[in-house]
N, C-alpha and C positions, 0 to 999 in steps of 0.2 A: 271721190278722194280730194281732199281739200289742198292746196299746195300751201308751202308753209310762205310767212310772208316775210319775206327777208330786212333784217335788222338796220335801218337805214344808219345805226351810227357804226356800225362794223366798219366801215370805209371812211366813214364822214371823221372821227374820232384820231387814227392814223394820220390821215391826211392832215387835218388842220393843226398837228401836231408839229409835221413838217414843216408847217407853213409859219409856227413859232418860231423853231430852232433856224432859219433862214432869217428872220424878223429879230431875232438874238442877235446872233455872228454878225448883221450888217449894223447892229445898233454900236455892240462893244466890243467888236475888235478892232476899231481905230484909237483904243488905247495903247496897242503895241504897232502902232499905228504913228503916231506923232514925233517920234526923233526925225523917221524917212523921211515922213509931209515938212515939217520945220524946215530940213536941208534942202527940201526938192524947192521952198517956195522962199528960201531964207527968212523964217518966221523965227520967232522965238517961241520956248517949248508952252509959253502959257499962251500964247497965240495961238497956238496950234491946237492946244486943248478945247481952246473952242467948236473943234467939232463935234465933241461929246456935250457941252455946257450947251449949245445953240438945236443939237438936237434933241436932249431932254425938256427944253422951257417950247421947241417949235412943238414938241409933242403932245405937250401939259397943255398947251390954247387951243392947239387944230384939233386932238383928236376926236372931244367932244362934240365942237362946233360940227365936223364934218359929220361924226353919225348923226347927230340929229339933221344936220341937211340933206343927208340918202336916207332918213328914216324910212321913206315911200317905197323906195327899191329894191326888188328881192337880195337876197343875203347871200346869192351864190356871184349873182352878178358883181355884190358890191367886196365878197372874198378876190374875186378874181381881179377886177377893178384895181383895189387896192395893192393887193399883191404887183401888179404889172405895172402901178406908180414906184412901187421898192422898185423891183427891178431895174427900172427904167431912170431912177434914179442911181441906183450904185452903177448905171454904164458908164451916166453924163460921168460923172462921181472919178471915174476910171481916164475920161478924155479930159477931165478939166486943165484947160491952158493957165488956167491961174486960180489962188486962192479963193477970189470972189464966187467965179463957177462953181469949186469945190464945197465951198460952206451953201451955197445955193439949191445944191445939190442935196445937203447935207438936210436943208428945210424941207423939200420935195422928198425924202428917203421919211421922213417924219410926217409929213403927210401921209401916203401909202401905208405906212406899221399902223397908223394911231388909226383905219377902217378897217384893219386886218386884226390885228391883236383883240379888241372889245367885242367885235361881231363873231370870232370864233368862241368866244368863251359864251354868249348869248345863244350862236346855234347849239353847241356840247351842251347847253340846259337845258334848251328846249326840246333837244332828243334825246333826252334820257328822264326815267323817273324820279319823281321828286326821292327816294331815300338811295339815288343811286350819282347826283349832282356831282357831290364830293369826288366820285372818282371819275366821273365822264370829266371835271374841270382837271382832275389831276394828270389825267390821260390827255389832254390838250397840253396843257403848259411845260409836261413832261420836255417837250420838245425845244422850246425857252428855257429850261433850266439847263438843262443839253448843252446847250449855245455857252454856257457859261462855265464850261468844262475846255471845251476846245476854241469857242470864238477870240480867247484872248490872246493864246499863246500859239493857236492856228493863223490868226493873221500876221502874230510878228514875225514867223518862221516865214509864211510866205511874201512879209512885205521887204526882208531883211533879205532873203534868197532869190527872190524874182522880181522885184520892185513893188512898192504898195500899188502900183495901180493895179495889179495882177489879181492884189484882194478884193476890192470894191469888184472885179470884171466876174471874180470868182462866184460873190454873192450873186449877182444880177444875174449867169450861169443856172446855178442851182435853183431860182429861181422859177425857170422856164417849167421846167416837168412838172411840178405842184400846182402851177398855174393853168396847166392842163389837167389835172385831176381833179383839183377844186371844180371843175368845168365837166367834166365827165362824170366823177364819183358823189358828189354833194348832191342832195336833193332838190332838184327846181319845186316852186311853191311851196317853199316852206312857211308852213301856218304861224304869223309873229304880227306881232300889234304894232302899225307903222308910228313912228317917234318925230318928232318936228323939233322946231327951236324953243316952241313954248314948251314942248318937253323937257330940255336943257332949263328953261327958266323955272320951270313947278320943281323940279329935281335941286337945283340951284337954291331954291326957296324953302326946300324940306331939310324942316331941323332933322330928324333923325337920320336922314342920309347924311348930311352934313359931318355931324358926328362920326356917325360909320367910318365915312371918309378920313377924320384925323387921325382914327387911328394907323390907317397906310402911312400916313405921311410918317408920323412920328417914330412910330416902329421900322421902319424905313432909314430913316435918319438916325436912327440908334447907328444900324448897322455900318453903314456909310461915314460915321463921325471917324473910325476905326478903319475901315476897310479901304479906305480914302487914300489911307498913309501909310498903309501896311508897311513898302515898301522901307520908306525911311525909318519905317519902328524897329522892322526886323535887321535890318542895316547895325541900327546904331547898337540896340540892346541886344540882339542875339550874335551878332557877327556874321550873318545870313551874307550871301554875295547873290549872284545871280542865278545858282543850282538853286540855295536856300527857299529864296524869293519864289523862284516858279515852282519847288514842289510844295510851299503855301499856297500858290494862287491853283494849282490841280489839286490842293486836298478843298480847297475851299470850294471849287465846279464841284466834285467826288461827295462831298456832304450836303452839295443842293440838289445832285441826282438823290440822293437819300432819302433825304427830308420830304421833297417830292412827291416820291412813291410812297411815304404811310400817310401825308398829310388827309387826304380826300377819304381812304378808310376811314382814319380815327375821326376827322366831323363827323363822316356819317354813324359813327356809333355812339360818341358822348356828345355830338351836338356842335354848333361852330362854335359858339360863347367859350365853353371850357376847353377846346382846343387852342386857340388862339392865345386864353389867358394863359394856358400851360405853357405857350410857345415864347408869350410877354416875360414870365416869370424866371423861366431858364435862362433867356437873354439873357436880365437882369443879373442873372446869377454868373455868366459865364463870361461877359465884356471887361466888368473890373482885372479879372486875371490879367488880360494884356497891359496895366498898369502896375503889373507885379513881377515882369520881364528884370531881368533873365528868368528862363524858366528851364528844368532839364526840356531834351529836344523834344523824345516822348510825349512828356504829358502835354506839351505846347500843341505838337501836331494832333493828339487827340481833343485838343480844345479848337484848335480852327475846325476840326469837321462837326464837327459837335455844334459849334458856333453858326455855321455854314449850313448844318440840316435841319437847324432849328427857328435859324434866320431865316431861311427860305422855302420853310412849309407852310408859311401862313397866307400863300396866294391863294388855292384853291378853297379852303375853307372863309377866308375872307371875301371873298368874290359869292359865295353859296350865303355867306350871310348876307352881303350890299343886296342881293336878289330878293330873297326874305324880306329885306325894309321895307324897297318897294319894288314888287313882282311889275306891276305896269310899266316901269322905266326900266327894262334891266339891262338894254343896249347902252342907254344914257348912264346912266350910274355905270357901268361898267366901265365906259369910256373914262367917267370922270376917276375912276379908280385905278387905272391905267395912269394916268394922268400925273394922279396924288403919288406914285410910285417913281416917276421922275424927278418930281419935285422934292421928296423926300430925299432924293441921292443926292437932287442938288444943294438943298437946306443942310443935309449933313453932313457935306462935305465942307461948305463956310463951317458951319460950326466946329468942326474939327480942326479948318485952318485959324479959327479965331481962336482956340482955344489954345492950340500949336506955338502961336506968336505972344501970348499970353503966359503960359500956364508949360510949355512943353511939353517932349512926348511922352510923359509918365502919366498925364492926366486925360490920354485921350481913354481909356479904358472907362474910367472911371465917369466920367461924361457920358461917353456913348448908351453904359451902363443905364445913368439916371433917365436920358430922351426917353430910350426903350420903357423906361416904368413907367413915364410919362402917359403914354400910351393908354394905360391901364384905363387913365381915367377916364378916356372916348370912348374906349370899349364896356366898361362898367354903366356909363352914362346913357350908353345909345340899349344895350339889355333891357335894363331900368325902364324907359322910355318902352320898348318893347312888351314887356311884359304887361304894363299897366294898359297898353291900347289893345291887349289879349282881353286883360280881365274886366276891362271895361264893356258893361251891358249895350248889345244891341250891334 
């Protein structure tokens, strides 16, 4: 009698899902995070925002360099590794006696996510079948999308009710028990092609990755030109107060669990290419409205989730395609994809303030609208380029 041989992503899938939604909530919730930090450290509020600007750009440089410098090291070692830098950083994070320690911290907390985030999406495709990618990445990031539900308005509650250092203590908390199942649950010797810096450079130097890649950025920055300012948009032109504002920013988490959950399906059915474009094209179609404010409340909040689940299903489908470009790199491109996803929120967010001091808040819809088409073009370009090195003999 044969024993059946048990499903290594059954455990592995869960877990590293965890281990997003932990890697989430410590990334962004020190948005509801910066009035507390400001007054605790007498900063001002754009000073204080540098904890999010300083840990998106420390993420965008480190987190590539660093997987290609553990290329050689098993992947459970370098989950846990990483995972116990976050932690260990949201403690410092917690004790810092002054701002310098806290933004320091804030680089160290960006280190840890940027070998955690790229290496679980690489194990979730390496343990599952190629026609089944789509939703082993969906089932991982699930957990990141998650974060983005409760990480914003979970830490202001508890940095406003219990002091923000309560939050960073909290992350670092949560932390612990995943860091032990990544260690107990994940499989040692996982079969993976070790990645170096010359990896990072041949990756670096591939135009079709390259490509691939803009389109994160830009599609990215659609959404951020917008999402950036919500606040003041919703303020001015709807009359929104502080109820208003947070049940936009929960419909907006509520439409990223959404989108989420059918993105990895519908790749794996019609493909990544015409997922994605579907995903570019809706944008397109759905940002202009915020440039059309007032709106009844209704159809408004039916357009942030909308907005929201459409924005935010092009990770896992986007990520199943960067692997397809180039299968050899896919820890490397991953990372660097991770990367282009910071940089996109920061790119969109100037964009949005320049266009803000410029142009006003009627014109961010419409802007954010055009980036997102933008898009089209990497994504169109980098196909193209595909297909031709299919149909080419030999």
């Amino acid at each position: 009698m044969n024993t059946p041989v048990p499903d290594p992503s059954r455990f592995a899938l869960p877990i590293l899902s965890a281990a997003n939604f932990v890697i989430g909530m410590g990334a962004f919730m020190v948005i509801g995070l910066l009035i507390p930090v400001a007054d605790a450290f007498s900063l001002s509020t754009s000073t204080a925002g540098l904890l999010m600007t300083l840990y998106a750009t420390s993420y965008a440089v480190l987190s590539p360099l660093l997987v290609s410098l553990t290329g050689a090291v098993g992947r459970r070692r370098i989950l846990a590794a990483g995972l116990s830098v976050f932690a260990a950083a949201n403690l410092l994070a917690a004790l810092a006696p002054d701002e310098t320690v806290l933004f320091a911290a804030r680089v160290l907390a960006a280190a840890g996510a940027g070998l955690v985030t790229p290496v679980a999406a690489a194990v979730a495709a390496g343990l599952s079948a190629p026609d089944r990618q789509g939703r082993a990445l969906t089932a991982v990031f699930f957990g990141f999308t998650l974060s983005q539900v409760v990480g914003v308005p979970a830490g202001g509650f508890i940095a406003y009710t219990f002091g923000w250092r309560s939050a960073f203590a909290l992350v670092a908390v949560m932390a612990l028990p995943i860091i032990a199942l990544i260690w107990l649950r994940i499989p040692a010797g996982l079969s993976f092609r070790p990645v170096s810096l010359a990896d990072l450079r041949r990756t670096l130097g591939h135009g079709p990755s390259l490509i691939g890649l803009g389109f994160t950025v830009l599609f990215v920055s659609g959404t951020y030109v917008v999402y950036t300012y919500i606040s003041p948009l919703m303020n001015a032109r709807m009359g929104f107060g502080r109820d208003g504002i947070t049940l936009m920013l929960l419909l907006f988490g509520l439409g990223a669990v959404i989108g989420n959950l059918f993105a990895g399906p519908a790749s794996d059915r019609i493909g990544t290419f015409r997922t994605l474009a579907i995903l570019a094209l809706v944008q397109t179609a759905i940002l202009p409205w915020f440039s059309a404010l007032p709106l009844p409340v209704v159809l408004l909040l039916g357009l942030c989730i909308g907005w929201s689940a459409f924005g935010w299903s092009f990770t896992a489908p986007q990520q199943a395609r960067l692997i397809a470009i180039d299968p050899a790199n896919a820890s490397v491109i991953l990372a660097l994809n991770a990367g282009c996803i910071y940089l996109g929120s920061a790119f969109g967010s100037w964009v949005g303030g320049v266009a803000l001091a410029s142009a006003g808040l009627d014109a961010l819809g419409f802007i954010g609208g055009g980036v997102v088409c933008s898009s089209l073009i990497f994504l169109i370009a980098s196909e193209r380029i595909r297909r031709r090195r299919v149909a080419a003999p030999g």
